[in-house]
C-alpha positions in Angstrom: -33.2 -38.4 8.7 -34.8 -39.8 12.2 -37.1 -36.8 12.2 -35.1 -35.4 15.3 -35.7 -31.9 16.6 -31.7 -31.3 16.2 -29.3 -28.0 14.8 -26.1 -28.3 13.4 -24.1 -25.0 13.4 -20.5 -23.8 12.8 -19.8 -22.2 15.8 -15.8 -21.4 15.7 -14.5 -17.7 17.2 -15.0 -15.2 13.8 -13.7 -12.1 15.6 -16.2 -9.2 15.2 -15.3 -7.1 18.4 -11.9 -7.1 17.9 -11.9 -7.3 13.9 -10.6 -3.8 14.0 -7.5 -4.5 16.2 -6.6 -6.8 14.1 -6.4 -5.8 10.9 -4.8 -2.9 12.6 -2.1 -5.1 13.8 -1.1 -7.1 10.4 -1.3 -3.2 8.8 1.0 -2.1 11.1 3.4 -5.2 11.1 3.6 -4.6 6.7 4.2 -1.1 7.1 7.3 -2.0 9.6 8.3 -3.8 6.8 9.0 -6.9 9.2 6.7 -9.1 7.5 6.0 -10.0 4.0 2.4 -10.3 3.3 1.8 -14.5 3.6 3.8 -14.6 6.7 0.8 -15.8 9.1 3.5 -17.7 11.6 5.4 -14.5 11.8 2.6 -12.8 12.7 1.4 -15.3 15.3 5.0 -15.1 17.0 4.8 -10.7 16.8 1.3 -11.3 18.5 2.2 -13.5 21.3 4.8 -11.7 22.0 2.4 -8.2 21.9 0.3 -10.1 24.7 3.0 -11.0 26.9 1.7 -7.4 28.3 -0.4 -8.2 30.9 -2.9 -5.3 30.4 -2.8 -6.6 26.3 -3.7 -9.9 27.5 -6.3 -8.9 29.9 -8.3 -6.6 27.2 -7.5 -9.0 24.3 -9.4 -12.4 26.4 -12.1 -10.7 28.0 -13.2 -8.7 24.6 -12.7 -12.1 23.3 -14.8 -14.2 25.4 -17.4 -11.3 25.3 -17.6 -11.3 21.8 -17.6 -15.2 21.2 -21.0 -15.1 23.7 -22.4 -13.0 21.6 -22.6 -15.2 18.8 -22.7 -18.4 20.7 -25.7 -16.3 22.1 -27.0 -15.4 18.8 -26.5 -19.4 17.0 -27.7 -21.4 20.2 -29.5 -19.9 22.9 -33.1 -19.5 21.3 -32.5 -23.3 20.2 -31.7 -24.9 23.7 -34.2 -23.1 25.4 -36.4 -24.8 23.2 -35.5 -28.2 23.9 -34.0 -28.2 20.4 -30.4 -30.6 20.6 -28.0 -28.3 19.3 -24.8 -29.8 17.4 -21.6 -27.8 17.4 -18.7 -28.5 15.2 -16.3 -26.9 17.2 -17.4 -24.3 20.4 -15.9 -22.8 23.6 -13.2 -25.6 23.6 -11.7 -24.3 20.7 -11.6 -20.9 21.1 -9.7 -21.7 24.5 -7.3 -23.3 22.9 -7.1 -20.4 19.9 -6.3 -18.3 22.6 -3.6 -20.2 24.3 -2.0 -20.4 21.6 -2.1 -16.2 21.2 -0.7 -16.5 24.6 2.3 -18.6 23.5 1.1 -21.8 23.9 1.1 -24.3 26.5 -1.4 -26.1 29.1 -0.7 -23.5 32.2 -2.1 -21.1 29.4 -5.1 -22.9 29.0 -6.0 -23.0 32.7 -4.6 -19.1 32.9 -7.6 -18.5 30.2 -10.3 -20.9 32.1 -9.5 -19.0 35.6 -11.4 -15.8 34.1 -14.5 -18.1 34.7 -16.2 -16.8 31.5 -16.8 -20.4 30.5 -20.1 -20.2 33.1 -21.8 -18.7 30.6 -21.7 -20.5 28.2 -24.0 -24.1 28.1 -21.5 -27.2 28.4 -22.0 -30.4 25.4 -23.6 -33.3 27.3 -21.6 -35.1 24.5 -18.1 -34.0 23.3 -16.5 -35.5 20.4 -12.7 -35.4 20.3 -11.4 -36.7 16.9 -7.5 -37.2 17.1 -5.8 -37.5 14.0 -1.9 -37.1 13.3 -0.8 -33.7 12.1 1.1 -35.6 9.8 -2.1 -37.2 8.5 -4.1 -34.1 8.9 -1.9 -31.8 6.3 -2.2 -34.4 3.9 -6.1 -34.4 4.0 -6.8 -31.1 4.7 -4.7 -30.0 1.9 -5.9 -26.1 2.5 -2.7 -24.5 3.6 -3.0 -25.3 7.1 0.3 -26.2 8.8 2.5 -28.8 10.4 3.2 -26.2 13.5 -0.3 -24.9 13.7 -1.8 -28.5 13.7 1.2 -29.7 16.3 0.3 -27.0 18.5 -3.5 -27.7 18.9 -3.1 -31.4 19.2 -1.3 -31.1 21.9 -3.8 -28.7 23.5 -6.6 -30.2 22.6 -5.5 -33.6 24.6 -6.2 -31.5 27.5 -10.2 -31.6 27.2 -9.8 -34.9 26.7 -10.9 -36.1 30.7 -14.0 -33.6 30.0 -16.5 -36.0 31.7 -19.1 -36.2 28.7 -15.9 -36.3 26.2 -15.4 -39.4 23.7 -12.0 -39.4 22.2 -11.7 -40.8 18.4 -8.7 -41.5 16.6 -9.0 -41.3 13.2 -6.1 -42.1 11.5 -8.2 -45.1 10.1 -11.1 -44.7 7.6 -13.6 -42.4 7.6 -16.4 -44.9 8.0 -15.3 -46.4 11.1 -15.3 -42.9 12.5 -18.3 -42.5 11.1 -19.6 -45.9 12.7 -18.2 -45.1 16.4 -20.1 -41.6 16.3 -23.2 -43.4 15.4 -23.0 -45.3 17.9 -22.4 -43.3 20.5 -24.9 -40.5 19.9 -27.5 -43.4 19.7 -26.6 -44.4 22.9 -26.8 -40.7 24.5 -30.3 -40.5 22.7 -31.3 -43.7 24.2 -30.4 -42.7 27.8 -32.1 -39.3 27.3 -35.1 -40.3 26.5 -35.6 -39.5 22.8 -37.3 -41.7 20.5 -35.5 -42.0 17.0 -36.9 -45.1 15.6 
C-alpha cells in the first residue's frame, strides 16, 4: 500500500528431501498395526523415540537443514540480494523448534540442533516478531485440528528466541487490532531507522 519494494512468503520446513523417509515411516508404523491411521501423536512419540539413535538423528537434522536452505534459497535469496525487504511468516526459528520437538522436546534440544552451526547460512530477520498467545486460546481460534500438546510444546520452545536481539514479543490474547496496531508500529519504526521512505 506504501509502494514498498517488500515480499511476503510462507516459508515453513515442507520436507522434500526426506519426503520419502517419511511416508516410509507412517507406512511402516500401519503395517505393524501399532497405529490406527489419525494417530499423528503416536506417530510423533514412535519417531522421537526412532531418533534417540544418534546416527538417525545426525542424518535426519543435517538432510533437514540442507533441504530447508534449499528452499529458503529458492524463496529469498534472489530477493535480498536485491535490496528487496523480505517478510517471512515463520523461517529458520521454526524449523528449529520442529526439530526439537522430533528430538523429544526440550530447550537442551534446541541448542543440541543450533550447535551444528547450519544456522550461518541462512540470513537472520533484522526484525523478529514473536506473537504469544495461550494454547488454550489458540485451539479455540485455530479451530483446524491442531492440538492442546502440540501447541503446549512449541510455546514453550518458542519463548526461547525470545532474547533474539532484533525480537519483539506480542501477546495476543487481546484483539486482533491491537496486534495489528503494535506491528504497525514497530515496523514503521524499523523503516524509519533504515532509511526507507514510506510516506
Amino acid at each position: 500500500e506504501k509502494g514498498i519494494n517488500a515480499l511476503y512468503t510462507w516459508c515453513r520446513w515442507e520436507p522434500k528431501l526426506l519426503k520419502f523417509v517419511i511416508q516410509r515411516f507412517k507406512k511402516r508404523c500401519r503395517i505393524d498395526g501399532e497405529l490406527p491411521p489419525s494417530t499423528s501423536f503416536s506417530l510423533s512419540q514412535r519417531k522421537q523415540k526412532l531418533l534417540q539413535n544418534p546416527f538417525v538423528a545426525w542424518f535426519w537434522i543435517n538432510l533437514g537443514f540442507f533441504d530447508y536452505f534449499l528452499q529458503v534459497k529458492e524463496k529469498i535469496f534472489h530477493s535480498l540480494k536485491s535490496k528487496q525487504i523480505v517478510i517471512c511468516d515463520r523461517y529458520i526459528f521454526d524449523f528449529v523448534i520442529d526439530q526439537a520437538v522430533n528430538l523429544g522436546g526440550g530447550i537442551d534440544n534446541i541448542e543440541r540442533i543450533l550447535s551444528y552451526n547450519f544456522t550461518m547460512f541462512f540470513p537472520m530477520p533484522k526484525l523478529l516478531f514473536i506473537l504469544r498467545l495461550s494454547p488454550e486460546i489458540a485451539v479455540e481460534r485455530k479451530q483446524d485440528g491442531t492440538t492442546l500438546e502440540y501447541l503446549n510444546q512449541r510455546q514453550y520452545l518458542y519463548s526461547y528466541f525470545s532474547n533474539y536481539k532484533d525480537a519483539v514479543v506480542i501477546d495476543v490474547d487481546g484483539s486482533i487490532d491491537a496486534v495489528a496496531t503494535i506491528i504497525k508500529v514497530k515496523t514503521n519504526e524499523f523503516l524509519k531507522e533504515n532509511g526507507i521512505d514510506y510516506e
